[in-house]
C-alpha positions in Angstrom: 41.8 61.4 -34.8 40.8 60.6 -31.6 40.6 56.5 -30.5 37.2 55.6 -29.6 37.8 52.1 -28.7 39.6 53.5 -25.5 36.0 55.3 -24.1 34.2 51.8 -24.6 33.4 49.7 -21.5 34.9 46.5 -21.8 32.5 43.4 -23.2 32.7 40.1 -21.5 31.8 37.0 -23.2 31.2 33.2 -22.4 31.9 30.3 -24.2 28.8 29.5 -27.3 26.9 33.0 -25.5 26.3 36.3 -26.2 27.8 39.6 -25.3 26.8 41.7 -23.1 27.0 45.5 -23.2 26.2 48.5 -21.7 22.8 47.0 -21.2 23.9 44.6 -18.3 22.2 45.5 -15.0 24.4 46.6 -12.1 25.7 43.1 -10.2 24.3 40.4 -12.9 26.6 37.8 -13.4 27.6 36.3 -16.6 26.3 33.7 -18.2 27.8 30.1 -17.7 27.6 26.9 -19.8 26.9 23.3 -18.9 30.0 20.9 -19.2 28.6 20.4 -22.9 28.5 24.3 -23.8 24.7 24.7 -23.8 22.3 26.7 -22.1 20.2 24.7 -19.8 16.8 24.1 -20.9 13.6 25.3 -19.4 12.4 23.2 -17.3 15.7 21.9 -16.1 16.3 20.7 -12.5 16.3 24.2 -10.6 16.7 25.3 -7.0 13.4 26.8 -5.5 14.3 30.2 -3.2 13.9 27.4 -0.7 16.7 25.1 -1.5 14.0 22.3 -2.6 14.9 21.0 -6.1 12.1 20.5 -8.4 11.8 16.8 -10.4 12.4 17.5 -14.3 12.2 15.1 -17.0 14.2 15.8 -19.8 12.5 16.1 -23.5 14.2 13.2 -24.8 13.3 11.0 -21.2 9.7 12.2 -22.5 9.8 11.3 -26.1 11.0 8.0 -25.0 8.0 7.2 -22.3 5.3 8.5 -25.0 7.0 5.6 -27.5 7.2 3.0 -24.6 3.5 3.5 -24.0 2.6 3.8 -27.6 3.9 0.3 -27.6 2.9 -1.4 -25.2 -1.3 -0.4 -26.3 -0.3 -1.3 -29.9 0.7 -4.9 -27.8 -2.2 -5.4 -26.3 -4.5 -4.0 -29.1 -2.8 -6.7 -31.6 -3.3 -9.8 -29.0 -7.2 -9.0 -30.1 -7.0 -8.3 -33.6 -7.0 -10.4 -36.3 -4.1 -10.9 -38.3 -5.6 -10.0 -41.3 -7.5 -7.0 -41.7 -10.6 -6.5 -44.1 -10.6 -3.4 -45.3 -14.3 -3.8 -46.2 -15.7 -4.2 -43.0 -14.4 -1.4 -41.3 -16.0 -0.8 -37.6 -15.5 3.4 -37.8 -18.5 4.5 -39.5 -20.1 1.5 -39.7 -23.9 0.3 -39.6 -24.5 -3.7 -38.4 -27.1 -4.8 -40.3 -26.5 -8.5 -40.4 -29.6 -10.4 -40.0 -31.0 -10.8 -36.2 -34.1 -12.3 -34.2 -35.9 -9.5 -32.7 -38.5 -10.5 -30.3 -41.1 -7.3 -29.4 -43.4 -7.2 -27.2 -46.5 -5.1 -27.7 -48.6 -5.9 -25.2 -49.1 -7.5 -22.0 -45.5 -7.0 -20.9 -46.3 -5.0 -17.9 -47.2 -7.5 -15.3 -51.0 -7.1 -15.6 -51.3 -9.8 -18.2 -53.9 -8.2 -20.6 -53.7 -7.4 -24.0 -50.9 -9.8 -24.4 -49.6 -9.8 -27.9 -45.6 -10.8 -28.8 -44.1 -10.2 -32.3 -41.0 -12.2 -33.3 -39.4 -10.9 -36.7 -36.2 -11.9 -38.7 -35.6 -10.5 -42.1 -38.1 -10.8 -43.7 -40.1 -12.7 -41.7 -42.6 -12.1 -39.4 -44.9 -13.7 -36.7 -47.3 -12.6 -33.7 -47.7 -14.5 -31.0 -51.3 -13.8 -29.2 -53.8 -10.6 -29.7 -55.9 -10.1 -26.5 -57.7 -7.1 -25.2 -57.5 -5.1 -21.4 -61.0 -5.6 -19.9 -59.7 -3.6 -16.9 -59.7 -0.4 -18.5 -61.9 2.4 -17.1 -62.8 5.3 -19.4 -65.9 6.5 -20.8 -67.0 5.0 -23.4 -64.4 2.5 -23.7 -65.5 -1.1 -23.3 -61.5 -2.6 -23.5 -58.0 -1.9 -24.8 -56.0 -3.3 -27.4 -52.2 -3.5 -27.9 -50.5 -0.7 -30.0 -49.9 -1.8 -33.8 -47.6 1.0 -34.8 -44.7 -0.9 -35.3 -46.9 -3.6 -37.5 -47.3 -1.0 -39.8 -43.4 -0.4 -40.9 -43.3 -4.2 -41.4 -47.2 -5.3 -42.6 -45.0 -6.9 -45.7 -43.3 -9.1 -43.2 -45.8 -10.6 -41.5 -46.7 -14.1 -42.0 -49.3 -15.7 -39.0 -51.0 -15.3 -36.2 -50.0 -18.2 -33.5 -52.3 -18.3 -30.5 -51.9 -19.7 -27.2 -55.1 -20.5 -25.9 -58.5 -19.1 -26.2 -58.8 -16.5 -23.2 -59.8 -13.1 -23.9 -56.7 -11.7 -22.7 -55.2 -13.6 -25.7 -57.9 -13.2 -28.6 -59.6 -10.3 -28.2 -57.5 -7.7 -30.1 -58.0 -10.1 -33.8 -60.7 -8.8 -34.7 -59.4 -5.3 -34.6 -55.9 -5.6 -35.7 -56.6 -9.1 -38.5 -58.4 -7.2 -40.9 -55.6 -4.8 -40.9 -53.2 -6.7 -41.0 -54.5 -9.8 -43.2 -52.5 -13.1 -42.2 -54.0 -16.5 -41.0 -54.5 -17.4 -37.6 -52.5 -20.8 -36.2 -54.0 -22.7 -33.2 -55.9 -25.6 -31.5 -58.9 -27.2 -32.2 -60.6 -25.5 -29.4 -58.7 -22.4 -29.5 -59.8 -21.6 -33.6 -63.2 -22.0 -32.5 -63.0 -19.4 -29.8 -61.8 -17.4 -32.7 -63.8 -17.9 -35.4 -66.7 -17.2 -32.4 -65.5 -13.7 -31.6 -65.7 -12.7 -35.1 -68.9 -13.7 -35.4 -70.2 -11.8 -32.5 -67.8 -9.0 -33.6 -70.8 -6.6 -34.2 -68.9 -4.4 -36.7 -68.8 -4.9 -40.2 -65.4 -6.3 -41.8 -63.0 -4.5 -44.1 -64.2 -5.4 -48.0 -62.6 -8.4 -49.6 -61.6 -9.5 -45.6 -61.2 -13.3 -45.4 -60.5 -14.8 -42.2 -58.2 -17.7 -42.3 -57.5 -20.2 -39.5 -55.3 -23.2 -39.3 -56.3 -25.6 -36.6 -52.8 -27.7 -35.6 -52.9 -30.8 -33.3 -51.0 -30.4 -30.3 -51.1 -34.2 -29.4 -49.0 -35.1 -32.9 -46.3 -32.6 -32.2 -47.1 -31.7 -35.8 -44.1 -28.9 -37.7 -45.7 -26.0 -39.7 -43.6 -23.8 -41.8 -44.4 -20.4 -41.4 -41.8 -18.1 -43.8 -38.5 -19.0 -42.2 -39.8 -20.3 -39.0 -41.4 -24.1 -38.0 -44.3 -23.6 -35.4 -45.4 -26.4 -33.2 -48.1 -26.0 -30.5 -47.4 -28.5 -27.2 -50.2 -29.2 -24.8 -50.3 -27.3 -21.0 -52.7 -27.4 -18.5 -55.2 -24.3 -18.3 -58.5 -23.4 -16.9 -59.6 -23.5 -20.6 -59.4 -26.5 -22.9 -57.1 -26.7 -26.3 -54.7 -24.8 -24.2 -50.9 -24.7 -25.7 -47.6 -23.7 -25.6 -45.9 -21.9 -29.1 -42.6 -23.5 -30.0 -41.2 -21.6 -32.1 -37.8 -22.8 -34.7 -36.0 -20.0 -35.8 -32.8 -19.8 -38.3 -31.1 -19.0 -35.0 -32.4 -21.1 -32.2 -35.4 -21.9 -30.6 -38.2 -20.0 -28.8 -40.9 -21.3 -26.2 -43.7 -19.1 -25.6 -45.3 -21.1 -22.4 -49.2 -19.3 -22.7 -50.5 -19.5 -19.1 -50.4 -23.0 -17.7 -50.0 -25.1 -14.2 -48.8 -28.3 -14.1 -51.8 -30.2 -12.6 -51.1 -33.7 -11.8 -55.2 -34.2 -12.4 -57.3 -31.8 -14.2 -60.8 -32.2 -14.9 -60.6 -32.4 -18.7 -57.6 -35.0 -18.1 -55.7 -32.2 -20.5 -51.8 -32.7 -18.5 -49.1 -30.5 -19.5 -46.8 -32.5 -21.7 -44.4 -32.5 -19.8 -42.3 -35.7 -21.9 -42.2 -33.2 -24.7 -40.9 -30.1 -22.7 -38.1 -32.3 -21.5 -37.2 -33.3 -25.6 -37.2 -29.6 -26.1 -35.1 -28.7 -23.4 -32.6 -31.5 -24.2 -32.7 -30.2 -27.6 -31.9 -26.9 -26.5 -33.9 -23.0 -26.5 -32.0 -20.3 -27.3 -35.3 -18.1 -25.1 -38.3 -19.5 -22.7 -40.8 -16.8 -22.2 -42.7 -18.1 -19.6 -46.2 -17.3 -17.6 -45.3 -14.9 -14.3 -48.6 -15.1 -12.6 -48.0 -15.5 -8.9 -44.3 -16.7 -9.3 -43.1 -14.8 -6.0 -45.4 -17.3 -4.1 -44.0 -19.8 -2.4 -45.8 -23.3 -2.9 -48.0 -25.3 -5.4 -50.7 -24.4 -7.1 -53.6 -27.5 -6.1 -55.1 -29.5 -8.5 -58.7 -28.1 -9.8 -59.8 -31.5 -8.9 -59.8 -31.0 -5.1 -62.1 -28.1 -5.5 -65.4 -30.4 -7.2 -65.9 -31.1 -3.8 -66.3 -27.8 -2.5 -69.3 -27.5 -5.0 -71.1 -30.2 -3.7 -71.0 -29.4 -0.3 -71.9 -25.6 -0.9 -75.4 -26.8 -3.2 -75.8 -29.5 0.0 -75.9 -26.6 2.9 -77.7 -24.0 0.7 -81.4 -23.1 1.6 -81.7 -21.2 -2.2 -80.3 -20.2 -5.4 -77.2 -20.1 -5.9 -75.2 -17.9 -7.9 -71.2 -18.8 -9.5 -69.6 -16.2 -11.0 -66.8 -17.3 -13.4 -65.2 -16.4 -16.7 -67.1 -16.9 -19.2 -64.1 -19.1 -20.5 -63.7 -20.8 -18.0 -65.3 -24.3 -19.2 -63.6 -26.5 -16.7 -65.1 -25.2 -13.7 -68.3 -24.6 -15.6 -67.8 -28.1 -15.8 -67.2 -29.0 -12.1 -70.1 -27.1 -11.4 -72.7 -28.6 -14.0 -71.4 -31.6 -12.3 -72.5 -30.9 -8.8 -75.8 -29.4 -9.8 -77.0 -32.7 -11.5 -75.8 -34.3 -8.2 -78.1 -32.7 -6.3 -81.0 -32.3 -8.9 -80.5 -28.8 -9.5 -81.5 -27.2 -13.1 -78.4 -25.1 -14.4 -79.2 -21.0 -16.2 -76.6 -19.2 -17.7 -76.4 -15.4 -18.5 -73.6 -13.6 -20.0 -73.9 -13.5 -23.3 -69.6 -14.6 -23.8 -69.9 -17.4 -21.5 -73.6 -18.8 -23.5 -71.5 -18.2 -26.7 -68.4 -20.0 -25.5 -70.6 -22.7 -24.0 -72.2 -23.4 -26.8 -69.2 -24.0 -29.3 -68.0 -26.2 -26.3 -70.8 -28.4 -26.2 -70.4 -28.6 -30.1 -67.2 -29.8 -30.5 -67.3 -31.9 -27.5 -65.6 -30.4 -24.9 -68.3 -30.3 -22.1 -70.9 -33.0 -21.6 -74.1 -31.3 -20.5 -76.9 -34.4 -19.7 -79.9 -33.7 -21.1 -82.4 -31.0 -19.2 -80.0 -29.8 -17.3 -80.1 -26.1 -18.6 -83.0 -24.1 -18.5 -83.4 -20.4 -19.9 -82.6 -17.7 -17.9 -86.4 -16.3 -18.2 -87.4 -19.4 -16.2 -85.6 -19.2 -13.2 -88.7 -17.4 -11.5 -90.9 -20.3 -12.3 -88.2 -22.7 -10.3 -88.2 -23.3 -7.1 -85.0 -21.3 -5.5 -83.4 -24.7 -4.0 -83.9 -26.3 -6.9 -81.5 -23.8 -9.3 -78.2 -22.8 -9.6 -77.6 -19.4 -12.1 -73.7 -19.4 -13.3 -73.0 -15.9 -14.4 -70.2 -13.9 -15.6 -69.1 -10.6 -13.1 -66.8 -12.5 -10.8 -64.1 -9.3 -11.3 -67.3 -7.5 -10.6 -66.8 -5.7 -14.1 -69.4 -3.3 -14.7 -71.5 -4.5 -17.5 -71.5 -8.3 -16.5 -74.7 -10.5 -15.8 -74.0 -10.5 -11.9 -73.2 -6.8 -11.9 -76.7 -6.0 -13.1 -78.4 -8.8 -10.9 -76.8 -6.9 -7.9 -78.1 -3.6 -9.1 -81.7 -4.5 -9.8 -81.5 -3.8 -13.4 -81.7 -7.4 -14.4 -84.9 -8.1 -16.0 -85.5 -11.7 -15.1 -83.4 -12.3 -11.8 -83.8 -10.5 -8.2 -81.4 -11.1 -5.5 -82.3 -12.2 -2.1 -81.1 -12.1 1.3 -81.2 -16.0 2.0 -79.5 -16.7 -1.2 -75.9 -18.3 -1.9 -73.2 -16.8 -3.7 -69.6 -18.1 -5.1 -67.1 -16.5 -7.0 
């Protein structure tokens, strides 16, 4: 038979490669090994058509950097972690719901200082710091705003008090709506209770059934501690433009919070009421974990000057006037109600009032004894007619010229006792 094997093309082999056959393209070259017999890798240092050679990093180089690296973040990692790890507590997947102050505020928190109303809650624990109304607002049919008592109702079985700064509006006049919703008594000064227990009375709607209201009047010359749930409350005195006027200090499982109320320090107020200032200093010393202070006018520069040096100013005003004169004031405000009682007597003026807040407010004043009125200095507004006009000064509410007040309705002839004149005085 004929030999085969002589018609074959040779095959030519390489060290560790494979043969190649009839397949192999015209001019290839064969295969050659590196000096340890294999193939070089992909990615192996080549030459570019260029002549540049290309950086490569070998697999293992590779392997070895990722470990290096690997390393070094596990070093760092362990310089922060304790040595011990508790397999119960767990950070992935996990909710923190260790007990914490939480300190809300619900009104009054943007810079216009109505409605003010703060809610400070731990566990299960609960306490609201002021409830006023917005007299600025201006819709129809709306007299005032309130603050927005949503979040009360998630936690209504948490709350524990009411603790009020001071008797203004601004910091009062949401109880009456929000109390008898959500029942709790009411912590504050002598003065300040009164102003409370007022506005309820003059409410003008009718109260939930079984409502109670429940006041707790606390002397803020004693530095007297209340226990409220898990906090201790203690009011401190501050000067105001409205007596009984208080800051809330308030001790809670994790540190202390002052709630200042709106104060000036006043080195001699009318009502001699100074901001105690000896017993800021203790509770400074002592430390406050958070001071959430009055704002009003902090970008001025300066002092605020004593109410004293304006007494003057009323004297010489009811001196130069040829008629009535007319103050308008808040109906709150009792010092300079005060100052200007004061001045009228001087110069043998009979005092009206109108606004029927400020006559209220006045009158609890007088009752507990913190205005001194001398006998037949007021007169009813209905006489002012009868009264010679230099021999009367009308203090009014409407000095924001809101538009239901006393001197709002004097100025638009709809007042039914009182008609203004061209020769007469005005003050605001």
């Amino acid at each position: 038979m004929e030999n085969n094997d002589q018609n074959r093309e040779p095959r030519t082999e390489n060290k560790g490669g494979r043969a190649r056959g009839n397949g192999q393209r015209s001019g290839a070259q064969p295969r050659r090994s590196n000096p340890r017999g294999r193939a070089p890798q992909k990615g192996a240092q080549s030459q570019s058509p260029a002549g540049e050679k290309r950086p490569t990093v070998s697999r293992g180089a590779a392997v070895r950097a990722q470990k290096r690296t690997q390393m070094d973040a596990q070093r760092v990692a362990n310089q922060w972690m304790p040595a011990q790890v508790d397999e119960n507590n767990r950070r992935a997947n996990f909710i923190d719901d260790s007990p914490r102050l939480k300190i809300i505020g619900l009104g009054g928190m943007d810079g216009g200082g109505s409605k003010n109303m703060m809610l400070v809650e731990y566990v299960n624990d609960a306490v609201i710091i002021d409830a006023g109304n917005d007299l600025s607002v201006d819709l129809p049919g709306i007299n005032y705003g309130i603050a927005d008592t949503a979040y009360m109702e998630t936690i209504r079985h948490k709350l524990r008090a009411y603790v009020i700064t001071h008797g203004h509006l601004d910091h009062i006049g949401g109880l009456p709506h929000i109390v008898p919703k959500f029942p709790a008594p009411i912590y504050g000064s002598k003065f300040t209770i009164g102003r409370v227990e007022e506005i309820f009375t003059n409410f003008g709607l009718p109260m939930p059934d079984g409502f109670e209201l429940r006041t707790v009047m606390m002397n803020e010359d004693t530095h007297e501690r209340l226990k409220i749930g898990e906090f201790y409350v203690e009011l401190v005195r501050v000067t105001h433009s409205i007596p009984g006027s208080t800051c809330v200090v308030l001790d809670t499982p994790v540190g202390r919070i002052i709630n200042t109320g709106d104060f000036r320090f006043d080195p001699n107020p009318l009502d001699h009421e100074r901001t105690d200032m000896e017993r800021l200093k203790e509770l400074g010393n002592e430390g406050v974990l958070a001071l959430l202070s009055e704002s009003t006018t902090v970008e001025r520069l300066g002092r605020t000057p004593s109410e004293s040096t304006i007494e003057q100013s009323f004297k010489d005003i009811m001196e130069q006037a040829p008629g009535r004169i007319f103050v308008g004031v808040f109906s709150t405000n009792m010092n300079r109600i005060q100052m200007i009682v004061n001045a009228a007597v001087h110069h043998n003026r009979k005092v009206a009032i109108d606004g029927r807040s400020m006559v209220s407010t006045l009158e609890m004043a007088v009752r507990h004894g913190f205005m001194k009125i001398p006998k037949g200095t007021f007169i009813p507004i209905a006489s002012v007619p009868a009264i010679t006009d230099d021999r009367v000064v009308i203090i009014c509410t409407g000095s924001q010229g809101e538009p239901s007040s006393a001197l709002q309705r004097m100025a638009n002839g709809e007042h039914r006792h009182i008609k203004l004149k061209q020769r007469h005085g005005y003050t605001f």
